[in-house]
N, C-alpha and C positions, 0 to 999 in steps of 0.2 A: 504494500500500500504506500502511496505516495504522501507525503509529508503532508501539503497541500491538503490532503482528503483527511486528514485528523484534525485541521483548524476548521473549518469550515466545509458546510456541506456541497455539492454540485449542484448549478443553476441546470436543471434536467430541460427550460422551457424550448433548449433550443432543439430536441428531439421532436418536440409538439410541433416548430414552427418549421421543422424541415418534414416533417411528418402532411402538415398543411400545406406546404410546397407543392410536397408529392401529389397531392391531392388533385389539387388544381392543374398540374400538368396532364393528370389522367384523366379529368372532367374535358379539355381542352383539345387531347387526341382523339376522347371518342367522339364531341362534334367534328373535326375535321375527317374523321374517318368516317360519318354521317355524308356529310357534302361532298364526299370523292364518290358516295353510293347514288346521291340524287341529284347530281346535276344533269340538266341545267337549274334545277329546284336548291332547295334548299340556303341558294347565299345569304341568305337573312341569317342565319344560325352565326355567322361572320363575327356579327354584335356580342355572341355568347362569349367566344373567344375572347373578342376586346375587354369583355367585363373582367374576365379570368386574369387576363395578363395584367389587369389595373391591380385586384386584391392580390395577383402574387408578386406586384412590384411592394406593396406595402407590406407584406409580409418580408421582403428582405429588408426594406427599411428598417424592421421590427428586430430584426436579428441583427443588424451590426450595431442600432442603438444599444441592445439587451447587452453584445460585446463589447461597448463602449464601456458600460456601465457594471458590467459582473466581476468579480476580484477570483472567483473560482466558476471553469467551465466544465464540463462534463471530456471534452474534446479540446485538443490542443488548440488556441489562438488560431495560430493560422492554418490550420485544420478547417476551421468552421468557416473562415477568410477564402480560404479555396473552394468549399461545397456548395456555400451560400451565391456566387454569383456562377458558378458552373449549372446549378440549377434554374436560375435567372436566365440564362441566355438558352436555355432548352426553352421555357416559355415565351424568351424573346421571340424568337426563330420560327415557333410552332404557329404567335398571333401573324407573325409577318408573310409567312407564306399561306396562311389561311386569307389575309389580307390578298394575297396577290392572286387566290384560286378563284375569290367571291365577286374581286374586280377584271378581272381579264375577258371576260363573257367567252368563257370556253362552253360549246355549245353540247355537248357529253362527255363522261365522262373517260375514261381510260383505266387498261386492265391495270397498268402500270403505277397509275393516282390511287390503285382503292390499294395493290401491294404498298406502297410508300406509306400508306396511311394507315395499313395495319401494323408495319412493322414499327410504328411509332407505338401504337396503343402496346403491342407484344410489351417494347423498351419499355415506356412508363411502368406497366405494371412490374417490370424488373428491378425498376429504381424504386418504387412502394417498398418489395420485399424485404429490398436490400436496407432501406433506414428502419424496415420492423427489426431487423436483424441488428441494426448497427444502436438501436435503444440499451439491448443488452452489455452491448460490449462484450458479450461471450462468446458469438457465432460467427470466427472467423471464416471459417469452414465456406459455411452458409454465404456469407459477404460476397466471398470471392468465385463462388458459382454462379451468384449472380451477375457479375459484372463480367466473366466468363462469357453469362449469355448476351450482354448487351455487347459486347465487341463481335461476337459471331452476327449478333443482328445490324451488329454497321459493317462489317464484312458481307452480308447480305447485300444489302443496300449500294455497295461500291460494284456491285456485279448488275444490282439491278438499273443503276444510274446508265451501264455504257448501253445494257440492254435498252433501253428507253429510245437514248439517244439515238442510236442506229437504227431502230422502227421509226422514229420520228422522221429522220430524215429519206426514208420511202414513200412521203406523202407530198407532197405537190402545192400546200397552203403554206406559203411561205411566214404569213403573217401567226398562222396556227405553229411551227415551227418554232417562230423565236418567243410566243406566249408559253407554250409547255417546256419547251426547254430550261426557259427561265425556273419555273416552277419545279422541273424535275430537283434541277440544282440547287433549288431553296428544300427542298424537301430533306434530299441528300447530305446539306447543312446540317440540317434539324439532325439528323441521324448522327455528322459529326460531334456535334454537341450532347448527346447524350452518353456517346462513347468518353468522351471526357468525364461526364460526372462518373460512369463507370471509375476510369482511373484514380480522380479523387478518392471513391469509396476503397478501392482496395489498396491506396497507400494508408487511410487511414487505416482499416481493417488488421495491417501489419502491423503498424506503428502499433495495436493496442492487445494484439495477439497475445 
């Protein structure tokens, strides 16, 4: 036991506030993996996303305040300095290209859009697992199987990206061309960024092994 943990107890709140993080990132894939099922319906659901990304910007606010102000953390400083905006920019990423699906008037939808947008919903629920797991601080094991699967799922994604591309360009609408491609690549983002909070969780995962 560390020194630290006999003066004073751990501020646990920031497990709640990556816990809520998670949340919101899973609420926010499965409407966009709603909109990749009903277009050209569905863009309205667009707005749900934006709410999402508003309450999970204020949830990070929440957490480096709470780090400002805590003298003992559950997880190292800059632990919580690295999760806290790796998680940010998965919801970044996720409102931005849901942004770019709702506005581009893509007139249906594509096999390729509803894969992209499952394998986000898969990620998410990986990253949920992985902070039920990293609460304890006892389930390395567990941590690092998950983050296992989120890098297999952005390995996915890097195969599905060139797939995309090469179909797209057998099509003949040029202006349909540079709207999905953009969006593939935003999507493909989103995946990059999830694969990071993987990383984050299994250095921390070590570090506390």
């Amino acid at each position: 036991m560390r020194v630290r943990d006999l003066i004073l107890p751990e501020d646990k709140v920031f497990f709640s506030l990556f816990k809520d993080m998670a949340e919101k990132i899973r609420e926010a894939s499965d409407v966009l993996n709603e909109i990749t099922h009903e277009l050209p319906n569905g863009v309205e659901k667009g707005q749900k996303v934006r709410q999402l990304e508003h309450l999970a910007d204020e949830i990070t606010r929440q957490t480096y305040e709470r780090l400002n102000d805590s003298l003992i953390t559950p997880l190292e400083p800059e632990e919580i300095a690295r999760l806290a905006p790796a998680l940010d920019d998965v919801m970044d990423r996720i409102d931005w290209v849901t942004h770019q699906l709702c506005n581009y008037g893509i007139p249906q939808s594509t096999e390729h859009l509803k894969e992209f947008s499952y394998l986000m919903v898969l990620s998410s629920t990986e990253i949920s697992h992985a902070l039920d797991d990293l609460a304890t601080l006892k389930r390395a094991n567990e941590i690092e199987r998950h983050t296992r699967e989120l890098n297999r799922l952005y390995n996915i994604s890097t195969e599905l990206l060139s797939r995309a591309v090469i179909d797209l360009f057998q099509t003949r609408d040029v202006l349909m061309i540079i709207k999905l491609k953009d969006i593939y690549e935003g999507m493909a983002r989103v995946m990059v960024h999830y694969n990071d909070v993987g990383h984050a969780l299994a250095d921390i995962s070590r570090n506390h092994a």
